[in-house]
C-alpha positions as CSV (number, residue, x, y, z in Angstrom):
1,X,-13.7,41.6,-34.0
2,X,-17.5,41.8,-33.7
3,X,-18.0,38.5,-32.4
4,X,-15.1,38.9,-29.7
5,X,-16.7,42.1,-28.8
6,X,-20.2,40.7,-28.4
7,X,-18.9,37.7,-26.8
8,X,-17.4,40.2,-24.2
9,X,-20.1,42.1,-23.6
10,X,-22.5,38.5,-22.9
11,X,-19.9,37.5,-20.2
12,X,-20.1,41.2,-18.8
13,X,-23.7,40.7,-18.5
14,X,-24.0,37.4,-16.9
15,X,-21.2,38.4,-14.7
16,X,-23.1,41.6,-13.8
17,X,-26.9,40.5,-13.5
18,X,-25.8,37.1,-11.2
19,X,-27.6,36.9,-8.5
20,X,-25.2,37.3,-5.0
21,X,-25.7,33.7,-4.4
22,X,-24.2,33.2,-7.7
23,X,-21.6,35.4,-7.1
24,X,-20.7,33.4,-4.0
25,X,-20.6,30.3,-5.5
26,X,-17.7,31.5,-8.3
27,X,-16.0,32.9,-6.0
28,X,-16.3,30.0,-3.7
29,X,-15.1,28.2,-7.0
30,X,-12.1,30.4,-7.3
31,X,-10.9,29.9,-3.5
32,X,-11.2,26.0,-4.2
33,X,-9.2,26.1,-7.2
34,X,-6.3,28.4,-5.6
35,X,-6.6,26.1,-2.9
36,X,-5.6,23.1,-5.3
37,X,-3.5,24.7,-7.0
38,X,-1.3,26.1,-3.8
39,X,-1.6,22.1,-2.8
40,X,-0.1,20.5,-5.8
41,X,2.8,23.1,-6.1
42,X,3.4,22.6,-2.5
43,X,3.5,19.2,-2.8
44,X,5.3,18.4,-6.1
45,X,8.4,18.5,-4.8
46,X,8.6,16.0,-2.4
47,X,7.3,13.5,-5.3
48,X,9.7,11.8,-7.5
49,X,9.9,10.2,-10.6
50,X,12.0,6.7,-10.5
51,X,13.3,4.4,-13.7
52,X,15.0,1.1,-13.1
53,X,17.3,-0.7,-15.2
54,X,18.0,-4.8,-14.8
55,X,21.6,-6.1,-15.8
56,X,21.1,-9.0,-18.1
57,X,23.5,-10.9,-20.1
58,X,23.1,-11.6,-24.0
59,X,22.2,-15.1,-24.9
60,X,24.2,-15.0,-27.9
61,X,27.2,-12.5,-27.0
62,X,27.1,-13.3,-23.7
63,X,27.7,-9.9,-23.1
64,X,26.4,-7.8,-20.0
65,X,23.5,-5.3,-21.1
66,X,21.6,-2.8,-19.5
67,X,17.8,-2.8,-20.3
68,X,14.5,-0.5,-19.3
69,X,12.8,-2.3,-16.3
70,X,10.1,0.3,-15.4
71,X,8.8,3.4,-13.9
72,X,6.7,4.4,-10.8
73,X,7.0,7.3,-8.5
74,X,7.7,7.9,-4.9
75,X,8.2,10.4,-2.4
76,X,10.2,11.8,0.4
77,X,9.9,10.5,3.2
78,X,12.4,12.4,5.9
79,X,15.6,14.7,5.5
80,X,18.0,11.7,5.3
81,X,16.9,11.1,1.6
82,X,14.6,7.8,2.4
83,X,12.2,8.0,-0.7
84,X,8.9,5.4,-0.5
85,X,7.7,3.7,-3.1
86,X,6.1,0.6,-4.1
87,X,7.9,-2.8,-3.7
88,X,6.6,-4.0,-7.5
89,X,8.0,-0.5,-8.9
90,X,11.6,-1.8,-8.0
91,X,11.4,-5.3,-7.7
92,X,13.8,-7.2,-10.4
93,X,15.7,-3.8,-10.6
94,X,19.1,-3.6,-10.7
95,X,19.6,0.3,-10.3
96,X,17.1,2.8,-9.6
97,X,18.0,7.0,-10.7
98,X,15.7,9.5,-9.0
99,X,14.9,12.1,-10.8
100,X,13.3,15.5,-8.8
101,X,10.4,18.1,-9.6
102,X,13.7,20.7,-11.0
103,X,14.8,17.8,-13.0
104,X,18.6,17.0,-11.0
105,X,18.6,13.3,-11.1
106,X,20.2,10.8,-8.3
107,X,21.3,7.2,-8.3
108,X,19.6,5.4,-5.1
109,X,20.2,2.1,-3.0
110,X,17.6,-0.1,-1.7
111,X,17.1,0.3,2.1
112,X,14.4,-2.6,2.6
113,X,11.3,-3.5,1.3
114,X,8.0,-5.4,2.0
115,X,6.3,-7.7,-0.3
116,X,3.6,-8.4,1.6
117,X,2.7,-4.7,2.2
118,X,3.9,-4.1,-1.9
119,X,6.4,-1.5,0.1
120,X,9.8,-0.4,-0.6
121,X,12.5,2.6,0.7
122,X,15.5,4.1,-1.5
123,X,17.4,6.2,-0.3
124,X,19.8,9.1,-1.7
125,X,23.1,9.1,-0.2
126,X,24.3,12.1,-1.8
127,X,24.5,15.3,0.1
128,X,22.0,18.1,-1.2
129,X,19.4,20.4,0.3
130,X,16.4,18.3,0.0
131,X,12.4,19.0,-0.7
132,X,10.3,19.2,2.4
133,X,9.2,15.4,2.8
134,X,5.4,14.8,2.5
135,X,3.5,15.8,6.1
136,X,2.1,12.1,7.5
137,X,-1.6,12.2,8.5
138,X,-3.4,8.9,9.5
139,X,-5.9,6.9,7.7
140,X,-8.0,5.2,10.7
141,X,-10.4,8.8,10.2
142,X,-11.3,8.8,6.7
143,X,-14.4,9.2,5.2
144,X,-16.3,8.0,1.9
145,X,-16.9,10.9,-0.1
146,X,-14.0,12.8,1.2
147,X,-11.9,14.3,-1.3
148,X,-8.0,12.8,-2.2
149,X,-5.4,14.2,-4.4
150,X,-2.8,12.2,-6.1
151,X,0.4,13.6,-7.8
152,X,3.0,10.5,-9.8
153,X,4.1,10.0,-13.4
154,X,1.4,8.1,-15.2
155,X,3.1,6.6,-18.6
156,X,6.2,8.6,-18.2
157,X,3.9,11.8,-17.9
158,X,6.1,13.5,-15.0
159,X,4.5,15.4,-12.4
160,X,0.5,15.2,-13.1
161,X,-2.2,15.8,-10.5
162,X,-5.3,13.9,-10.5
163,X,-8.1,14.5,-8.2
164,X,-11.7,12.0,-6.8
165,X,-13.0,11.0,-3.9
166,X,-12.2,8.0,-1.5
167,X,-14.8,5.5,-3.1
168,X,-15.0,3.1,-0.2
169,X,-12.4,2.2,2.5
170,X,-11.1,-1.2,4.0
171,X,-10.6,-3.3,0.8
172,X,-8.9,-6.2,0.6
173,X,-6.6,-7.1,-2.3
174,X,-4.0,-9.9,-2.9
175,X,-0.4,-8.7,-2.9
176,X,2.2,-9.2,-6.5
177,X,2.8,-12.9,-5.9
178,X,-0.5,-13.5,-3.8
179,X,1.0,-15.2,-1.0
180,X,-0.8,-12.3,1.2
181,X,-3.7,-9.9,1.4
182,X,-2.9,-6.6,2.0
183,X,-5.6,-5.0,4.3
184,X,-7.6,-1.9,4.6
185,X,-7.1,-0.4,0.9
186,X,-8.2,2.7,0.3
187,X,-10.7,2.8,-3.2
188,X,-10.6,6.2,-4.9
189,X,-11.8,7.2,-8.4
190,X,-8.9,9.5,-8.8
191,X,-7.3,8.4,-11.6
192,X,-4.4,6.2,-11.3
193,X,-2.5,4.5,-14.1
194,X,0.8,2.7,-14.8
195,X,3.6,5.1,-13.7
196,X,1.1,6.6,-10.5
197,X,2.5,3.5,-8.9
198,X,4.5,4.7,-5.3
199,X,2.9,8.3,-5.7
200,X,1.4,9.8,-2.7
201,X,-2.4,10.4,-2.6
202,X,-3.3,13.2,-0.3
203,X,-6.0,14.7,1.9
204,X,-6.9,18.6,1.3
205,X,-4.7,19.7,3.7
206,X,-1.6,18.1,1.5
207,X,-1.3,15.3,4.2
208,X,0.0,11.6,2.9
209,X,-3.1,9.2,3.5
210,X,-2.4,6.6,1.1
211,X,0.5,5.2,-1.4
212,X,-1.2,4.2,-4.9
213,X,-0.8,0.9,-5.8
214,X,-3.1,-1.1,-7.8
215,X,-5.9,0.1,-10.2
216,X,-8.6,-2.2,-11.5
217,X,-9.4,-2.7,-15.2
218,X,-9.4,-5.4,-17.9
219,X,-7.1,-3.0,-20.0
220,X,-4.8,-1.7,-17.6
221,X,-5.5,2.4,-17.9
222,X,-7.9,3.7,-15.2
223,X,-11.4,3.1,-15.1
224,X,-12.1,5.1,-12.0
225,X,-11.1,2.3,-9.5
226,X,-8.0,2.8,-7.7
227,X,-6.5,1.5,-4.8
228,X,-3.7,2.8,-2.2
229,X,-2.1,1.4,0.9
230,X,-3.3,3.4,4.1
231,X,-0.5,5.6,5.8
232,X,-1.4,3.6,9.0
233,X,0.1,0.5,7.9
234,X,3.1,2.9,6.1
235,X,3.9,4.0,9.8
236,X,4.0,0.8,10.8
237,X,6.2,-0.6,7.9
238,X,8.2,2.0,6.9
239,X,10.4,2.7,9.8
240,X,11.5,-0.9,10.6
241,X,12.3,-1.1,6.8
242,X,14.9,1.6,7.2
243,X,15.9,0.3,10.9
244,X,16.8,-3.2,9.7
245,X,15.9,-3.8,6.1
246,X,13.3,-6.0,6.7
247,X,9.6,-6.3,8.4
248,X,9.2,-8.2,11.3
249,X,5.7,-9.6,11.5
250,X,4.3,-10.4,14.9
251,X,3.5,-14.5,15.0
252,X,1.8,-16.7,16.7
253,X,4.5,-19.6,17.3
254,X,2.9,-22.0,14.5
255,X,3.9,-23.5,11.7
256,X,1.2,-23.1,8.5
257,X,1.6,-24.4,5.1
258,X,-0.5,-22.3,2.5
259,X,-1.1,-25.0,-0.4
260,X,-1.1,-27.9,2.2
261,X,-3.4,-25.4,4.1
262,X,-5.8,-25.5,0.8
263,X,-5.7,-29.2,0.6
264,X,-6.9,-29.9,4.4
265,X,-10.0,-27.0,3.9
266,X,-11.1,-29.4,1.0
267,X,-10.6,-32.6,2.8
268,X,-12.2,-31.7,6.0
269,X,-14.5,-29.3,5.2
270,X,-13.7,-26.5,7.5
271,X,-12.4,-23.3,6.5
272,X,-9.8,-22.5,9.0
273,X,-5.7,-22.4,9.3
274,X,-4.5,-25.9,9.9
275,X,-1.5,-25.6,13.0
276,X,1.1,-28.0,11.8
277,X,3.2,-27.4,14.7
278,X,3.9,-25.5,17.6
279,X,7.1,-23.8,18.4
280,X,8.4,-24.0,21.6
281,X,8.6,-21.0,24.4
282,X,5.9,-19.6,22.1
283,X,3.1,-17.9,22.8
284,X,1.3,-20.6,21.1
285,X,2.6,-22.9,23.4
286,X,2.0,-20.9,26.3
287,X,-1.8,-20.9,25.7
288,X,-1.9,-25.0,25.0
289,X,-2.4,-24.9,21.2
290,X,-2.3,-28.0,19.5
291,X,-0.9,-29.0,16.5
292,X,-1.6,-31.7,13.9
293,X,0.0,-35.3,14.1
294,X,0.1,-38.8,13.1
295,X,-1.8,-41.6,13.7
296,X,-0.2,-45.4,14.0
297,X,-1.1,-46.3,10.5
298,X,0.7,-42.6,9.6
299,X,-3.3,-40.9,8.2
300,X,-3.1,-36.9,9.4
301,X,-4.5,-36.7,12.4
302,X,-5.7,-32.0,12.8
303,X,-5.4,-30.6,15.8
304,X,-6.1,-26.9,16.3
305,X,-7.6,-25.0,13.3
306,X,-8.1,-21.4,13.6
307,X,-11.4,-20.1,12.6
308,X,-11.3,-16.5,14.0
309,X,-9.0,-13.7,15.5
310,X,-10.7,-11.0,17.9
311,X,-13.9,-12.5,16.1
312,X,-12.9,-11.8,12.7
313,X,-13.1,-14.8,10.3
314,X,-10.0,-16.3,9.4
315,X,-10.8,-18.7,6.2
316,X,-7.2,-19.1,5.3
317,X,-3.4,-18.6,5.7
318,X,-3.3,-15.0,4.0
319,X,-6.2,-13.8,5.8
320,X,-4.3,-14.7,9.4
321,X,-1.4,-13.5,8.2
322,X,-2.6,-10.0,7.3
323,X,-5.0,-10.2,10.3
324,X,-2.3,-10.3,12.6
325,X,-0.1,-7.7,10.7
326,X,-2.1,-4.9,12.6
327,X,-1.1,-5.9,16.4
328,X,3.0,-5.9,17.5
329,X,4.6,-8.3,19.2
330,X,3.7,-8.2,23.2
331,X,-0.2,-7.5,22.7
332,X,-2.4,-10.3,23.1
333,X,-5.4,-11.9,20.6
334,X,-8.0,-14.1,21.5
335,X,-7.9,-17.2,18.8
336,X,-11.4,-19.1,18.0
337,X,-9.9,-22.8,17.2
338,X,-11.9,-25.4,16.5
339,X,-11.0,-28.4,18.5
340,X,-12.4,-32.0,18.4
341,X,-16.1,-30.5,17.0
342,X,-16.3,-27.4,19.4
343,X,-15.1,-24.0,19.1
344,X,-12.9,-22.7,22.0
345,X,-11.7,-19.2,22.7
346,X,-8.0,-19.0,23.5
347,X,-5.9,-16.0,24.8
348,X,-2.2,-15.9,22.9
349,X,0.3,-13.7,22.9
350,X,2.1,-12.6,20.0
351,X,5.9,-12.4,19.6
352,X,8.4,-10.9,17.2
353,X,9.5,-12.8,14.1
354,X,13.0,-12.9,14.1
């Protein structure tokens, strides 16, 4: 009793003889933490947990089995029920079930989904007064050093905040199957782990400015690198997903070839995207690309090889690829193609995929 007493009376006294500045700076303290506290519960509820089951059939009773697939998280994204996620969080899945912040749980369909962009929309078809989806807010502003907050279900453990800083901005990192480089990460040191995977991370003002994705470490829990893919390129994706269940890339009018690609860098020394061919009524064609061809004795004869869009180095097929993700079809980019041992500048405009 004497020692809670004392221990009372020392907090009474360093609470009492702070200086005003002092004073300020707790209270100051307090506001931020009310702040983050009024965030997370205002945001919770849009976030939801998601589990995924695969059908497989027994090798030896050749019976049809449910099993586990994973976990991850997601949000809403509208008042239809559209929930975003990651594409590797459902990928392989055979069912995903929803579960929500007050613990009713939901069966969802697959709307569409992006490998490339590691991107994926569910939706909820059942009829229910939904949580408020997330607010959007836009990533093309962001700062180093400003602060991020991301809510998901690391390991299963539903609902946790985590808080950081963006670390650096504009990192590149290969998608699942690395057939394409997803652009303009956002780093944080906010800690992400297996199960944040889908979650939102959010601004101060509780506005989406990232999906988590990826973390790096050599034993798969955080070690204060994280990465998430900017709400920019969600804008961009996300509604065409739920339009037609696919994303439709703008292009060039070429034909590439990635591991043929690979081979001709080594062979003729110049880092570059090989054209194979051009399509015709392209834009390519429009602007007079070349492609590659034969000679008589049937030895490759290259043609044009990109080396740059809008003066950004383009060493090879995944970096075009994802260069060109951020224009849409109808806007123009100047190519830098190395032709016959001299670079040219070439005008081309881009079309639709499909």
């Amino acid at each position: 009793m004497m020692v809670r007493i004392w221990l009372s009376f020392l907090v009474g006294l360093t609470l009492v003889s702070a200086t005003p500045s002092a004073k300020a700076q707790f209270e100051a303290l307090m506001a931020y933490e009310q702040a983050l506290i009024a965030l997370f519960e205002r945001s919770r509820d849009s976030v939801v947990f998601i589990n995924t089951t695969r059908t497989v059939r027994d090798a030896w009773t050749r019976n049809i089995m449910t099993v586990p697939r994973g976990s991850g998280s997601g949000f809403l994204w509208d008042d239809r029920g559209h929930v975003v996620t990651n594409f590797h969080v459902i990928e392989g899945a055979s069912r995903a079930t929803l579960t929500l912040a007050d613990g009713r749980q939901y069966p969802a369909r697959l709307v569409g989904a992006s490998a490339a962009h590691d991107l994926a929309v569910l939706k909820i078809d059942t009829d229910f007064k939904r949580p408020t989806p997330v607010p959007l807010g836009t990533s093309s502003d962001l700062k180093v050093g400003q602060h991020v907050f991301a809510i998901g279900n690391p390991f299963g453990l539903d609902w946790t905040l985590t808080t950081g800083v963006i670390s650096a901005l504009n990192r590149s990192l290969p998608n699942e199957n690395r057939t394409r480089i997803i652009e303009d990460l956002i780093q944080t040191d906010a800690a992400i782990n297996p199960g944040n995977s889908g979650g939102p991370l959010l601004d101060s003002r509780g506005r989406l400015i990232g999906i988590n994705t990826a973390i790096y470490s050599p034993s798969g829990a955080s070690a204060g690198i994280g990465f998430a893919v900017p709400v920019d390129t969600v804008k961009r994706v996300v509604p065409q997903l739920i339009q037609t269940g696919k994303y439709n890339p703008p292009v060039l009018g070429i034909e590439i070839d990635d591991p043929l690609n690979r081979r001709l860098v080594q062979a003729f020394g110049i880092e570059g995207v090989f054209i194979l061919n051009v399509q015709p009524g392209s834009g390519a064609q429009r602007a007079g690309l070349r492609a590659a061809s034969r000679d008589a004795r049937g030895a490759f004869v290259a043609g044009d090889i990109i080396v740059a869009v809008n003066d950004q180095t383009i060493p090879d097929v995944a970096k075009l690829l994802s260069t060109l993700d951020a224009f849409s079809a109808g806007q123009t980019v100047t190519l830098t193609i190395r032709r016959e041992q001299r670079n040219l500048r070439v005008p081309v405009v881009l079309q639709s995929a499909s």
